[in-house]
C-alpha positions as CSV (number, residue, x, y, z in Angstrom):
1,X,0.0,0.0,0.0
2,X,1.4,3.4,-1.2
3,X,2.4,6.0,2.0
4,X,0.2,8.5,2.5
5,X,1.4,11.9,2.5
6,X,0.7,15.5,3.5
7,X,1.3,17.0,0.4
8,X,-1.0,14.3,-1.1
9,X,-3.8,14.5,1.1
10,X,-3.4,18.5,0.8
11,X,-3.6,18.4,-3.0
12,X,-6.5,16.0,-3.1
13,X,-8.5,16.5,0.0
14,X,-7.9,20.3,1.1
15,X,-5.7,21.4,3.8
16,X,-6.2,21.1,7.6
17,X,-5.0,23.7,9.5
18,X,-3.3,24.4,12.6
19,X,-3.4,28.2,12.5
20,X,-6.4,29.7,13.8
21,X,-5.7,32.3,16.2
22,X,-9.2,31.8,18.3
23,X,-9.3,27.7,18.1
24,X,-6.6,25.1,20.2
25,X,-7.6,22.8,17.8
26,X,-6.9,21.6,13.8
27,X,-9.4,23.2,11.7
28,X,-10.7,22.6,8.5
29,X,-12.4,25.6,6.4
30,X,-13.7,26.3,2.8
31,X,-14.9,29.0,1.5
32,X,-17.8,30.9,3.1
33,X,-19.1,32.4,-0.4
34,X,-20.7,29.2,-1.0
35,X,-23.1,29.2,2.2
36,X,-26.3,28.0,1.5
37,X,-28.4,29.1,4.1
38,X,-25.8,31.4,5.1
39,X,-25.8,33.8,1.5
40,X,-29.1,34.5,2.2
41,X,-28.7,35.2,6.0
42,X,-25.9,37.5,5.3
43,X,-28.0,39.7,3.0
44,X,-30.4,40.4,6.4
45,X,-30.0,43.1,9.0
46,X,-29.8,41.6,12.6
47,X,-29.2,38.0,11.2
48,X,-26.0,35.5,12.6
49,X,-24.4,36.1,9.6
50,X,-25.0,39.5,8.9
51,X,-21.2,40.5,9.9
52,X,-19.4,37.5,8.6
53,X,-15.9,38.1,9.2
54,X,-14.9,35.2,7.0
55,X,-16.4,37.1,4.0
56,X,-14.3,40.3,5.4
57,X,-11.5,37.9,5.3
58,X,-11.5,36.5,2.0
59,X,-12.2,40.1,0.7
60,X,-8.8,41.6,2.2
61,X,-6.5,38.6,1.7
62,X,-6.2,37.0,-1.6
63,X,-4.1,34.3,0.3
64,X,-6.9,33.3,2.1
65,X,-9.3,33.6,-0.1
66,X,-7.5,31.0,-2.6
67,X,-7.2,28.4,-0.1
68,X,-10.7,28.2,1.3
69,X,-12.3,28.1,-2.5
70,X,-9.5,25.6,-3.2
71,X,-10.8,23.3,-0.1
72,X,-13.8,23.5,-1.2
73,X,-13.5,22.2,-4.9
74,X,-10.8,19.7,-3.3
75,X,-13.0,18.4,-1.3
76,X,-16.6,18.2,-3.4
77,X,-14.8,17.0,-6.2
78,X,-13.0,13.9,-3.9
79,X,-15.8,13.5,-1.7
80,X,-18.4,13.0,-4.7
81,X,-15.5,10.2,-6.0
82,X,-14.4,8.3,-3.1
83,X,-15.4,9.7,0.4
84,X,-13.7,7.3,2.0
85,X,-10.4,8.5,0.7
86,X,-11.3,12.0,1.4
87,X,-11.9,10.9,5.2
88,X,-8.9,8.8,5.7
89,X,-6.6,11.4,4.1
90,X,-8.5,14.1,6.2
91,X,-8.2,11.6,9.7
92,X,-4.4,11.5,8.2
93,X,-3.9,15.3,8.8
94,X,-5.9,15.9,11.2
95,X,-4.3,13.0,14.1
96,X,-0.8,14.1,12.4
97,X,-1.8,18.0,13.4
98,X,-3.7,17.1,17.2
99,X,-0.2,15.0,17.7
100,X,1.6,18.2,17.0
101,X,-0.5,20.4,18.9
102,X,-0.8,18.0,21.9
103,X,-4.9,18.5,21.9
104,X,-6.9,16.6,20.3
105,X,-10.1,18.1,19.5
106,X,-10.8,19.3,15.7
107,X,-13.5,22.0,14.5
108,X,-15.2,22.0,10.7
109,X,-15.7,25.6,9.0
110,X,-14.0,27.7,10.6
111,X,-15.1,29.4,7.4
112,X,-18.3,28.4,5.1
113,X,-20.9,25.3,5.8
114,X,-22.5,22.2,5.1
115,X,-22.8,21.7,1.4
116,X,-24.4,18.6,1.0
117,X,-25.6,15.2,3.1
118,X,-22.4,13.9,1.2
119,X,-20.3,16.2,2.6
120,X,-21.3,15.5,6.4
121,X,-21.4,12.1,5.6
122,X,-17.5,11.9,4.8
123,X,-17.2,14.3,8.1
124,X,-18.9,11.2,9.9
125,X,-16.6,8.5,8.5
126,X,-13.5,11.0,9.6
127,X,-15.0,11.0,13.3
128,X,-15.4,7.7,12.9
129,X,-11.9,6.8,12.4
130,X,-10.8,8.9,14.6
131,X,-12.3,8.1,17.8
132,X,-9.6,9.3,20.0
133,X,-10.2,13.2,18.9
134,X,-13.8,15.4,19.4
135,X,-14.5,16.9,16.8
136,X,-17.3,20.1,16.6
137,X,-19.1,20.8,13.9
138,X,-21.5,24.3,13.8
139,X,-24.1,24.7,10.7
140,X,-27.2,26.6,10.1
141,X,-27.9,24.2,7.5
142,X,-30.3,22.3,9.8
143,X,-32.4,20.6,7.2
144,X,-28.9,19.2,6.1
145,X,-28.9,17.6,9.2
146,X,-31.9,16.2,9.2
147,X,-32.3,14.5,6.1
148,X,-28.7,12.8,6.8
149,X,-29.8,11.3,10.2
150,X,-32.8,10.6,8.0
151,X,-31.3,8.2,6.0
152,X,-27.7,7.1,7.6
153,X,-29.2,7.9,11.5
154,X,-27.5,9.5,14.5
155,X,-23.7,10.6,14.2
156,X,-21.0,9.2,16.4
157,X,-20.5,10.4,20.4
158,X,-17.7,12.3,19.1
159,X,-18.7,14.5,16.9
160,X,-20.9,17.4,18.4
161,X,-23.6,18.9,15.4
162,X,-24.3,22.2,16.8
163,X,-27.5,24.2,14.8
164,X,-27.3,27.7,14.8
165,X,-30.0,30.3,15.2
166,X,-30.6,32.3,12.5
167,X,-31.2,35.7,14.0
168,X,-29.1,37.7,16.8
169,X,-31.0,37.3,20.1
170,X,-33.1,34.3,19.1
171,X,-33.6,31.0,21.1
172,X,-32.2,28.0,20.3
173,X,-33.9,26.0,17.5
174,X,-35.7,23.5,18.3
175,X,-35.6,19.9,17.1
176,X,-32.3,19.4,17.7
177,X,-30.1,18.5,21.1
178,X,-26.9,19.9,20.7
179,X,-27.4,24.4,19.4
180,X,-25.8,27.8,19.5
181,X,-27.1,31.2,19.6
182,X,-26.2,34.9,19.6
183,X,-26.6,37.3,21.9
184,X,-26.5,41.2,22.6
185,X,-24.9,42.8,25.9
186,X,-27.5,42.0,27.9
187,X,-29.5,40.1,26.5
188,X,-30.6,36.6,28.2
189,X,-28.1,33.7,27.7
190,X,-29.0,30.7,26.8
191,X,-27.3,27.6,28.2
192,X,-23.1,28.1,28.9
193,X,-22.0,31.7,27.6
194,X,-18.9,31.9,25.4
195,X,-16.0,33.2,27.3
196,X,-13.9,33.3,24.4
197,X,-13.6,37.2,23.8
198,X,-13.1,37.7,27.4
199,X,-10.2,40.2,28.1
200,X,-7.0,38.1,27.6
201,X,-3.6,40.7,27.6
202,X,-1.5,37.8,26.9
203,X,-2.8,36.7,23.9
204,X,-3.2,39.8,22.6
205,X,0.5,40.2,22.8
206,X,0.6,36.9,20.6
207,X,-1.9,37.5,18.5
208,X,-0.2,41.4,17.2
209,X,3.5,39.5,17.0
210,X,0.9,36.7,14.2
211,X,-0.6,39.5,12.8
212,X,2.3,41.9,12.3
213,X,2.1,42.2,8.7
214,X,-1.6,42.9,8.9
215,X,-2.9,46.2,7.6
216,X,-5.1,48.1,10.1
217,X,-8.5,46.9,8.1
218,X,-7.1,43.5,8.4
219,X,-6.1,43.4,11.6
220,X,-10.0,44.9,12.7
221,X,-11.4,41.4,11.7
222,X,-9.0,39.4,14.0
223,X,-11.1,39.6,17.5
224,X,-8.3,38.2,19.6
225,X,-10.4,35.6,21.4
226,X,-9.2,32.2,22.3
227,X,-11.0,29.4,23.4
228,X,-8.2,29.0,26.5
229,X,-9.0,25.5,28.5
230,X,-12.9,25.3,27.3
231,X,-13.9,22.5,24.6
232,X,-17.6,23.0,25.7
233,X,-18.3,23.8,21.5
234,X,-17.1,20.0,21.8
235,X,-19.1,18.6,24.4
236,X,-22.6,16.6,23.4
237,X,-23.2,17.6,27.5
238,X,-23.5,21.1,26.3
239,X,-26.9,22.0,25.2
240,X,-26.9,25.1,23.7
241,X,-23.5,27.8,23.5
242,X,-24.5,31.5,23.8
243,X,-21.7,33.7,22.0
244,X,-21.5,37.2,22.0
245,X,-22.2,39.5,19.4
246,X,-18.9,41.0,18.8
């Protein structure tokens, strides 16, 4: 059997990465110009997606831009092939990047969504080969959901499906265990609150020595929050995650 490489997996599968600034974790993003439910979200006032930042992201870096379409055909084109390859070459990167990192917990879309029950149905097969990591998965494409537990039934312990509300200050929607939701300064919180964009000098003073070669726009987007010791997004014991408009 031939040896699986990074490069390979990277040029068939779309990259993993281990450099988001917010998430301990791998991550795994495409591009957030081909959100479904989320395009037409984005186009309304007081909606979750309203003030993308990915968007803002892909706008002011090429760079980034690039890579996130380039996942994204990668990764319809090997997934609507041979999803098991896709998965095992994605379970390659990420257990090579959660060894690096010494955590093993993985987050999908970082930037963009769901495209397809195809799509979370190689996600599944990943999580299911690698038991050993928890991996979290947000989405507003609930119907997505639903018509894959429709037809393949409930995904494995460790992978955690949140649902997102659609609007800023909703409640959670309904219909499905494991949700997120928005929130105003104060406004009621739902379930745990998101301490992620807490006041945190110290990474602050990482985040500007990353971001050095940022312009002033750029740097704008980059909140500076970090998940710290929290993996509740993780957790199936978590019901609903209340972030903070920000």
């Amino acid at each position: 059997m031939e040896k699986m490489t990074v490069k390979q997996a990277v040029e068939q599968s779309g990259k993993v990465s281990l450099g988001n600034t917010k998430m301990p974790s791998t991550t795994f993003a495409i591009s957030a110009k081909a959100c479904k439910v989320g395009a037409k979200l984005e186009k309304i006032e007081g909606s979750t997606c309203s003030k993308c930042y990915a968007l803002k992201l892909q706008k002011l870096r090429p760079s980034v831009d690039k890579g996130w379409t380039n996942n994204l055909f990668k990764a319809e084109k090997l997934i609507a092939d041979n999803p098991t390859l896709w998965a095992k070459q994605m379970k390659f990167q990420i257990e090579r990047g959660c060894k690096k990192l010494g955590i093993y917990n993985h987050r999908w879309f970082d930037s963009g969504d769901l495209q397809s029950i195809e799509m979370l149905h190689a996600i599944v097969l990943t999580a299911q080969m690698t038991p050993q990591i928890d991996h979290w998965l947000p989405t507003r494409e609930a119907k997505i959901v639903k018509d894959y537990r429709s037809k393949y039934g409930k995904e494995p312990s460790n992978l955690c499906i949140r649902v997102s509300a659609t609007m800023i200050g909703d409640k959670p929607i309904t219909g499905h265990k494991n949700t997120s939701t928005v929130h105003r300064k104060g406004e009621t919180i739902h379930g745990k609150e998101c301490l992620a964009y807490r006041t945190n000098k110290e990474f602050e003073v990482i985040a500007d020595k990353v971001f050095k070669n940022m312009t002033r726009e750029q740097k704008k987007i980059q909140d500076f929050g970090h998940c710290g010791n929290c993996r509740a997004c993780w957790s199936n014991d978590v019901e609903n995650i209340s972030y903070p408009l920000h």
